[in-house]
N, C-alpha and C positions, 0 to 999 in steps of 0.2 A: 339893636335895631337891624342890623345886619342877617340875623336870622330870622327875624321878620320878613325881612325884606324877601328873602332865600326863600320861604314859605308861599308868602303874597303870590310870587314867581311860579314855584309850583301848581298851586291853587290855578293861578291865573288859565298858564299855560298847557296844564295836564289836570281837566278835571276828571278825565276816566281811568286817569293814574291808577294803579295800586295803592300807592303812595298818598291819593289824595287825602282819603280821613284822617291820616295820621300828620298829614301835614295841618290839615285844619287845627287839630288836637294840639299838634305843638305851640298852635300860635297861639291858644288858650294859656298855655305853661310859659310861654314867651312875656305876653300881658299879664299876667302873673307872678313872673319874676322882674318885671317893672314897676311894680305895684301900681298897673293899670286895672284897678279890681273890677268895676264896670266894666271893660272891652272883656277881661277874663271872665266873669262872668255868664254876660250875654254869649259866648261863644261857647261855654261848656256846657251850657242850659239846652243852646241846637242843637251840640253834637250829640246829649245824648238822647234825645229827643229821634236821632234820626240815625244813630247805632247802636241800637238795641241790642247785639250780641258782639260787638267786638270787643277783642282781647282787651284793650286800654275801659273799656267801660270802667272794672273799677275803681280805678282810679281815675278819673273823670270826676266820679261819686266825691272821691275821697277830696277833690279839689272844690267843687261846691260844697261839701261839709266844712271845708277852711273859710270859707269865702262866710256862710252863714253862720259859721262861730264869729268871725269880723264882724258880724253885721249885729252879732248878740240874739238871733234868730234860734234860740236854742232849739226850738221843737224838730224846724227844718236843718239843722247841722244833724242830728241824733239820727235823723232817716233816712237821711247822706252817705250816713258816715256806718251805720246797718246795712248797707248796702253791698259797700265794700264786701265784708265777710260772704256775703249771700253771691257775690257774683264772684266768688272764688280768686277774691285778690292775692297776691302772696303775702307771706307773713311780715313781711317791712310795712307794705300797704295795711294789713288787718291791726298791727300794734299799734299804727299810729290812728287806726280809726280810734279803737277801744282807748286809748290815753287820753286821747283829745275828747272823746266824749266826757270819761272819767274826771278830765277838768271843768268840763262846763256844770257836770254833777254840782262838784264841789264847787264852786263858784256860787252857785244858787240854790245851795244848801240843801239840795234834794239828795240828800243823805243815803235812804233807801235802795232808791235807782243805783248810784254810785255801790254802793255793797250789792246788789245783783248782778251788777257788768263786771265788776272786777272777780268775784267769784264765780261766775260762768267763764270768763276769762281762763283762770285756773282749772276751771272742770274740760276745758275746751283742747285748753295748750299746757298741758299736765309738765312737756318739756322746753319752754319759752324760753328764751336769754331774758326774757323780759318777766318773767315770772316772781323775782325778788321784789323787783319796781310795784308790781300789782299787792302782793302785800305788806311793803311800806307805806301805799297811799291809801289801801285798806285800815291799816293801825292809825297811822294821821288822822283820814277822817272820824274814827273812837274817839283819837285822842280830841278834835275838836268840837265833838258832842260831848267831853265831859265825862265818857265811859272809858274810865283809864286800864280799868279789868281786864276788858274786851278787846283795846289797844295795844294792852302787851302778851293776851291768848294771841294776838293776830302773828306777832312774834315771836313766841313759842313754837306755835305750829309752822310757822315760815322756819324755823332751824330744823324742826323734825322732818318735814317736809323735804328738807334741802341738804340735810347733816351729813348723806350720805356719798352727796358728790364732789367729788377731791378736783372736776376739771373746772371749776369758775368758782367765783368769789360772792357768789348769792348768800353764804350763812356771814361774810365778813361783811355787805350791804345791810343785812339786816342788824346786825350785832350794834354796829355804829349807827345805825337810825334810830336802834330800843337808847344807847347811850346816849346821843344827844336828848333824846325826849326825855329820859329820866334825869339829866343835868339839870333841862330846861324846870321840868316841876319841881328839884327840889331846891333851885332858887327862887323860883316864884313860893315857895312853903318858907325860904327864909327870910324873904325880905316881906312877905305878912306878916309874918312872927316878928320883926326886929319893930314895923308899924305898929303893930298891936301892944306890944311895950311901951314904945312911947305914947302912944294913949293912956 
């Protein structure tokens, strides 16, 4: 509350501040870290309504994409959160749009979309830290349509892809992702097989 209050203050007292939008902007990130999602909200909705080009815009975006993924508003988190990218946020801001979208994907089974964003993702941010993460949850969603082929290509080419760099741990993320998922199937192939005996 106290940075609220610090805010209120400023607003109040200096509305031709420099300082002003960005104090408005904070109070949004203030009530949002309270989980006052209404007041957050309504106050990222004006500001961006009425700064159309400042720097914090994208993330503004990126903040009502969280708020309409909360609300299960998937169409309007996805246009949110597209935005970010377009208005040249940086790449902490841009990964966490494309993940967060990539989850609502998978969540509501639209498959497709989800294999479009994560692969333009890749085509995009060819050098990401984030780049192992994109086709792990490229192979998962295979693996939860059932296309176990295409699951572990998605895996293959993530080590080719990635085989060659000695400074991060992207071919060791992926190695142990294909391992657990081929654990997982081939106890789910033995405890069918032990069912179908006892039949």
């Amino acid at each position: 509350t106290s940075a609220l209050e610090s805010f209120d203050a400023l607003i109040e007292s200096s509305p031709g501040s420099i300082y002003f939008k960005e104090a408005c902007f904070r109070r949004g990130v203030a009530f949002f870290g309270l989980a006052n999602y209404s007041n957050a909200r309504e106050i990222f909705s004006k500001w961006v309504e009425n700064s159309t080009t400042h720097p914090l815009l994208a993330e503004a975006h990126l903040f009502l994409g969280d708020l309409d993924a909360m609300d299960a508003a998937v169409d309007n988190a996805i246009l949110n959160y597209e935005m970010v990218e377009k208005l040249g946020g940086t790449q902490a801001l841009i990964d966490h749009a494309y993940f967060e979208s990539a989850s609502l994907f998978l969540a509501n089974k639209l498959y497709a979309q989800h294999t479009l964003l994560l692969e333009r993702y890749l085509d995009r941010y060819p050098n990401s830290t984030s780049g192992a993460r994109a086709i792990i949850l490229l192979a998962m969603s295979k693996k939860d349509q059932g296309d176990i082929a295409s699951c572990f290509k998605y895996f293959r080419d993530g080590i080719t892809r990635f085989g060659n760099d000695l400074n991060h741990d992207y071919v060791d993320q992926i190695i142990d992702a294909w391992w657990e998922i081929d654990n997982k199937i081939r106890a789910s192939h033995e405890s069918s097989s032990i069912f179908v005996k006892r039949i």
